[in-house]
SENUVO-298942 format. One record per residue: residue number from 1; residue in one letter; x, y, z of N, C-alpha, C in turn. Coordinates in nm, 3 decimals, padded with zeros to 5 digits. Atoms other than C-alpha are relative to their C-alpha. Layout:
N
<milo><num>NUM</num><residu>A</residu><n_px>X</n_px><n_py>Y</n_py><n_pz>Z</n_pz><ca_px>X</ca_px><ca_py>Y</ca_py><ca_pz>Z</ca_pz><c_px>X</c_px><c_py>Y</c_py><c_pz>Z</c_pz></milo>
...
% end
This chain:
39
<milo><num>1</num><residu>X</residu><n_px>-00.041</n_px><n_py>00.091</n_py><n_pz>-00.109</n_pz><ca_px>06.994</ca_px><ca_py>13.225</ca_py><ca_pz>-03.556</ca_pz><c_px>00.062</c_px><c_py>-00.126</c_py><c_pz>-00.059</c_pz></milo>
<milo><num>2</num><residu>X</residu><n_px>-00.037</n_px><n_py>00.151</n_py><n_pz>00.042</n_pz><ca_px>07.059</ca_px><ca_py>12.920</ca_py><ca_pz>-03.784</ca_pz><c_px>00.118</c_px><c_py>00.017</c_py><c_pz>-00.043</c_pz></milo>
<milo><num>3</num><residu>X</residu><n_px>-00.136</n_px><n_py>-00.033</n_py><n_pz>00.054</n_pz><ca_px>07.347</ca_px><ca_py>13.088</ca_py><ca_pz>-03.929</ca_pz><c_px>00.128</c_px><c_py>-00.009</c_py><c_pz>00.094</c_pz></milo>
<milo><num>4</num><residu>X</residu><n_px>-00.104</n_px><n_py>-00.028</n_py><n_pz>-00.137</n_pz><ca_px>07.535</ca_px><ca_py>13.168</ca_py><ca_pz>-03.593</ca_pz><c_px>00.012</c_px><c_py>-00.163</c_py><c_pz>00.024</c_pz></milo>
<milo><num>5</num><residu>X</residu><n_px>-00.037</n_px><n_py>00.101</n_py><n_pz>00.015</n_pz><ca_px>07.477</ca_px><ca_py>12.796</ca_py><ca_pz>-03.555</ca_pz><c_px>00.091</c_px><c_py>-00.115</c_py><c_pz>-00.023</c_pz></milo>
<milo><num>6</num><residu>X</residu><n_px>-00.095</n_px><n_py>00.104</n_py><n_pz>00.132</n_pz><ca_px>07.607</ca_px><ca_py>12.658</ca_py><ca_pz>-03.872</ca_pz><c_px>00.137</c_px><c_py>00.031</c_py><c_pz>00.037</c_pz></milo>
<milo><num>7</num><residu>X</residu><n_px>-00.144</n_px><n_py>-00.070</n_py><n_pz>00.006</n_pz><ca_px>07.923</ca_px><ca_py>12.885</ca_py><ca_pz>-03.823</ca_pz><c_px>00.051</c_px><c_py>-00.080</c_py><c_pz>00.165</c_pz></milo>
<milo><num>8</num><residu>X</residu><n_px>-00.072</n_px><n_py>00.012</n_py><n_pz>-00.119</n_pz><ca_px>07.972</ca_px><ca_py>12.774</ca_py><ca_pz>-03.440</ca_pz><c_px>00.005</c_px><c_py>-00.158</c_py><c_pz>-00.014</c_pz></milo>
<milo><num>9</num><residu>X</residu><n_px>-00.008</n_px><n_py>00.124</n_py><n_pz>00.078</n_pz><ca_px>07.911</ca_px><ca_py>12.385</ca_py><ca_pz>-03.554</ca_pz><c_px>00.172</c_px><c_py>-00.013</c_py><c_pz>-00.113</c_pz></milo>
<milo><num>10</num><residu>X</residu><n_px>-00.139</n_px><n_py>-00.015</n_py><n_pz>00.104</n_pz><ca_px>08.204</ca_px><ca_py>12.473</ca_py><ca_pz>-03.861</ca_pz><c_px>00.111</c_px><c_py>00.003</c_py><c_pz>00.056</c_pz></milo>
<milo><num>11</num><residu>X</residu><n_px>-00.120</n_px><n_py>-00.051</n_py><n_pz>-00.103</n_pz><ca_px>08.424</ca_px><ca_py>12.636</ca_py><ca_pz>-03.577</ca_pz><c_px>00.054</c_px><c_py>-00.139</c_py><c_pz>00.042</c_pz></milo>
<milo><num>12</num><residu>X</residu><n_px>-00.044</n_px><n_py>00.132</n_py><n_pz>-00.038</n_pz><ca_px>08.400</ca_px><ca_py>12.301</ca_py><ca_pz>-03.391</ca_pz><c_px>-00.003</c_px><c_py>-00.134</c_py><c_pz>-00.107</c_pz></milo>
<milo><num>13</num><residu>X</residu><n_px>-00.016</n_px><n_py>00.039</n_py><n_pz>00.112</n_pz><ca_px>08.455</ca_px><ca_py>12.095</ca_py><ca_pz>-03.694</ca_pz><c_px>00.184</c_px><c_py>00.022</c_py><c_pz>-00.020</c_pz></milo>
<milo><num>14</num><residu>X</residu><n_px>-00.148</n_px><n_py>-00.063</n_py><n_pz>00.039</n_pz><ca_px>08.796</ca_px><ca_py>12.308</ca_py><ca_pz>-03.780</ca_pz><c_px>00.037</c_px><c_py>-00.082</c_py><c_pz>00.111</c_pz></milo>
<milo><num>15</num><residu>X</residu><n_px>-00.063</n_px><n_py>-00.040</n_py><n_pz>-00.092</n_pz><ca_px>08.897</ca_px><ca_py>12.285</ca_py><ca_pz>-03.443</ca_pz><c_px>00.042</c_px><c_py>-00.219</c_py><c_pz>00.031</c_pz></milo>
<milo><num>16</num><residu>X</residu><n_px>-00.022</n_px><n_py>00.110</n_py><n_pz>-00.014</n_pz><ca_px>08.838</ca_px><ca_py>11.882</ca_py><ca_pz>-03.427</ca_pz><c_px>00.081</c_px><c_py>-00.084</c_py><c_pz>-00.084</c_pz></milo>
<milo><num>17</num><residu>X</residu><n_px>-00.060</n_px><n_py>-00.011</n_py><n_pz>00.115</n_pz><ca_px>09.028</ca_px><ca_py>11.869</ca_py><ca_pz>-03.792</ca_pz><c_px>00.129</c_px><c_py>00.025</c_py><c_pz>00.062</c_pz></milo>
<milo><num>18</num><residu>X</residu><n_px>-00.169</n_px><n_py>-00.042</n_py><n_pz>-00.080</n_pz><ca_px>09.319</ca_px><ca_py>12.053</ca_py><ca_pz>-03.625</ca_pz><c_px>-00.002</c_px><c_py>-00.110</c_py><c_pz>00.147</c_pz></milo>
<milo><num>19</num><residu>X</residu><n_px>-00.052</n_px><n_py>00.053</n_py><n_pz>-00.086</n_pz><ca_px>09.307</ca_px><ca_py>11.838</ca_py><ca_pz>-03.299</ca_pz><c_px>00.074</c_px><c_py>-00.199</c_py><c_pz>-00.040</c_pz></milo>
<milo><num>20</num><residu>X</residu><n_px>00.031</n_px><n_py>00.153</n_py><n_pz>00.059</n_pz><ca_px>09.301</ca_px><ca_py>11.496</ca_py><ca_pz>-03.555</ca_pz><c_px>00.162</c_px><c_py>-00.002</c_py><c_pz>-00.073</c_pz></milo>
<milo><num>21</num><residu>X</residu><n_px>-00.128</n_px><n_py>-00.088</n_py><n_pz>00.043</n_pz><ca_px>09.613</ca_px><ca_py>11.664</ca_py><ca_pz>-03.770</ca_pz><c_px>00.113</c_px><c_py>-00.038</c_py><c_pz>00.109</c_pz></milo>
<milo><num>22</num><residu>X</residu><n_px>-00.091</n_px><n_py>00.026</n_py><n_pz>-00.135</n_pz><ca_px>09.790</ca_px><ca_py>11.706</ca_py><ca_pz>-03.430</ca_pz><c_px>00.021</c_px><c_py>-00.160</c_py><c_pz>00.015</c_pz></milo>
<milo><num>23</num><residu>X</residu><n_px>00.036</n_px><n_py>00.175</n_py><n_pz>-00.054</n_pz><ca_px>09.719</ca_px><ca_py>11.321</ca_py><ca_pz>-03.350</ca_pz><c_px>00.090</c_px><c_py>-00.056</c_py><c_pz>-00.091</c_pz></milo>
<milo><num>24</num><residu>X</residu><n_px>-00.110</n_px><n_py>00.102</n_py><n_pz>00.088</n_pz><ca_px>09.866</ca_px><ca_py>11.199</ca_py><ca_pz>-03.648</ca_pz><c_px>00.123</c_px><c_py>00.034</c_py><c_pz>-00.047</c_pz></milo>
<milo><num>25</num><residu>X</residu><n_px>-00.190</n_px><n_py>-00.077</n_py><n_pz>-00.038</n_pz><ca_px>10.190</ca_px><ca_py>11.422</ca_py><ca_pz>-03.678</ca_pz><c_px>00.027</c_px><c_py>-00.044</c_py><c_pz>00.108</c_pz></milo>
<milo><num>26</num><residu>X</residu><n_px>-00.043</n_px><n_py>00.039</n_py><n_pz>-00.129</n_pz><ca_px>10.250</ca_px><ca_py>11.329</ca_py><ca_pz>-03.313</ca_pz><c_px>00.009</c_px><c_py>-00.162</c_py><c_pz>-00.034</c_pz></milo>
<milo><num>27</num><residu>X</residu><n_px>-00.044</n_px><n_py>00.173</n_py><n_pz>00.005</n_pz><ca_px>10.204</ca_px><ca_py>10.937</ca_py><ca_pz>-03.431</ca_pz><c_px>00.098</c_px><c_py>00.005</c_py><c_pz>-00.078</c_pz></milo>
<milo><num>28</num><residu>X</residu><n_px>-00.112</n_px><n_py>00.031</n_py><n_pz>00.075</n_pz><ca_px>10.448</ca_px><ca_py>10.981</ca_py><ca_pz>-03.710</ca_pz><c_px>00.162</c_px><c_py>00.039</c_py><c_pz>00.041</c_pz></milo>
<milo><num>29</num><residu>X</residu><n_px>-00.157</n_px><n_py>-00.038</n_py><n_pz>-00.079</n_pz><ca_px>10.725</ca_px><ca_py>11.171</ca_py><ca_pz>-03.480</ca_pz><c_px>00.016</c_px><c_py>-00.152</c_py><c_pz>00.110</c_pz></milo>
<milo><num>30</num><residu>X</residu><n_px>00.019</n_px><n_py>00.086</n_py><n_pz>-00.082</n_pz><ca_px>10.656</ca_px><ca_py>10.905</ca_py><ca_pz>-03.240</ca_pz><c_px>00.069</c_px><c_py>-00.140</c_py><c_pz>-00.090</c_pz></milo>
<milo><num>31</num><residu>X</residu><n_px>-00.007</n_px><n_py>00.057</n_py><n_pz>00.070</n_pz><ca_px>10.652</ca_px><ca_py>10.636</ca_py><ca_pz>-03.530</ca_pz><c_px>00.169</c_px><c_py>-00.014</c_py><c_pz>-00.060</c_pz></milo>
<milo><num>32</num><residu>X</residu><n_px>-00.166</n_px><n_py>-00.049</n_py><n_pz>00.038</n_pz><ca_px>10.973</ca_px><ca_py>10.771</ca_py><ca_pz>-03.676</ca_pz><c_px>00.120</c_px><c_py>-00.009</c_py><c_pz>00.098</c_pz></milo>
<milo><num>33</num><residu>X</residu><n_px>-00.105</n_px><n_py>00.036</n_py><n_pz>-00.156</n_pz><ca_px>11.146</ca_px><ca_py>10.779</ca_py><ca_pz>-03.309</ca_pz><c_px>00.053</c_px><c_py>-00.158</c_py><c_pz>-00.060</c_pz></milo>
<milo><num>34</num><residu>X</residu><n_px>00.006</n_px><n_py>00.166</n_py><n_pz>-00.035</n_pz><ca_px>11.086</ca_px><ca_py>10.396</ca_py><ca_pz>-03.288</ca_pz><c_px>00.096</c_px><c_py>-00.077</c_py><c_pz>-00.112</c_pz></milo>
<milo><num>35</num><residu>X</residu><n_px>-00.078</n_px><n_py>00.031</n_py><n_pz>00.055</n_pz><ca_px>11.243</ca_px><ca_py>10.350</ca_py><ca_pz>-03.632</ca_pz><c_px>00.132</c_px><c_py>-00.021</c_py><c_pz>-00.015</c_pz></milo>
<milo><num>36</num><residu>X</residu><n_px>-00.125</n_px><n_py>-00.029</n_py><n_pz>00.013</n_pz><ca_px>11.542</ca_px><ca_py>10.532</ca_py><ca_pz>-03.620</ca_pz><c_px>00.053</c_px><c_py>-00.081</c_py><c_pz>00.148</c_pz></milo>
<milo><num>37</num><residu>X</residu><n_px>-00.060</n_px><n_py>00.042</n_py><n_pz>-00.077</n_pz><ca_px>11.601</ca_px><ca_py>10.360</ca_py><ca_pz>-03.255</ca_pz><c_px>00.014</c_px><c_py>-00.171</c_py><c_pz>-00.055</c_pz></milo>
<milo><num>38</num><residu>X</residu><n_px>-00.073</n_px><n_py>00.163</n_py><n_pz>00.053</n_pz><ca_px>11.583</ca_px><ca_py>09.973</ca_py><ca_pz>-03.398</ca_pz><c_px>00.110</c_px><c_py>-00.026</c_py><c_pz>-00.108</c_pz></milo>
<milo><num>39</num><residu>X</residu><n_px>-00.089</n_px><n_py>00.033</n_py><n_pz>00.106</n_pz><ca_px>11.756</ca_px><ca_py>10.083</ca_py><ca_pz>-03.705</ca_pz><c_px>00.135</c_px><c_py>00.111</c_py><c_pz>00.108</c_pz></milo>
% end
């Protein structure tokens, strides 16, 4: 039982890793927009 746990804990882990990833690629397209429009 502790195993199924650990692994479903890890799952949500990955999954918050990949939603954090997303976050900050999306700030740097975002980031990058803003540049190229002042410059």
């Amino acid at each position: 039982v502790q195993a199924t746990q650990l692994e479903e804990q890890l799952e949500q882990r990955m999954v918050l890793v990949d939603q954090c990833h997303l976050f900050i690629s999306l700030k740097d397209v975002l980031v990058a927009g803003r540049h190229s429009r002042v410059v």
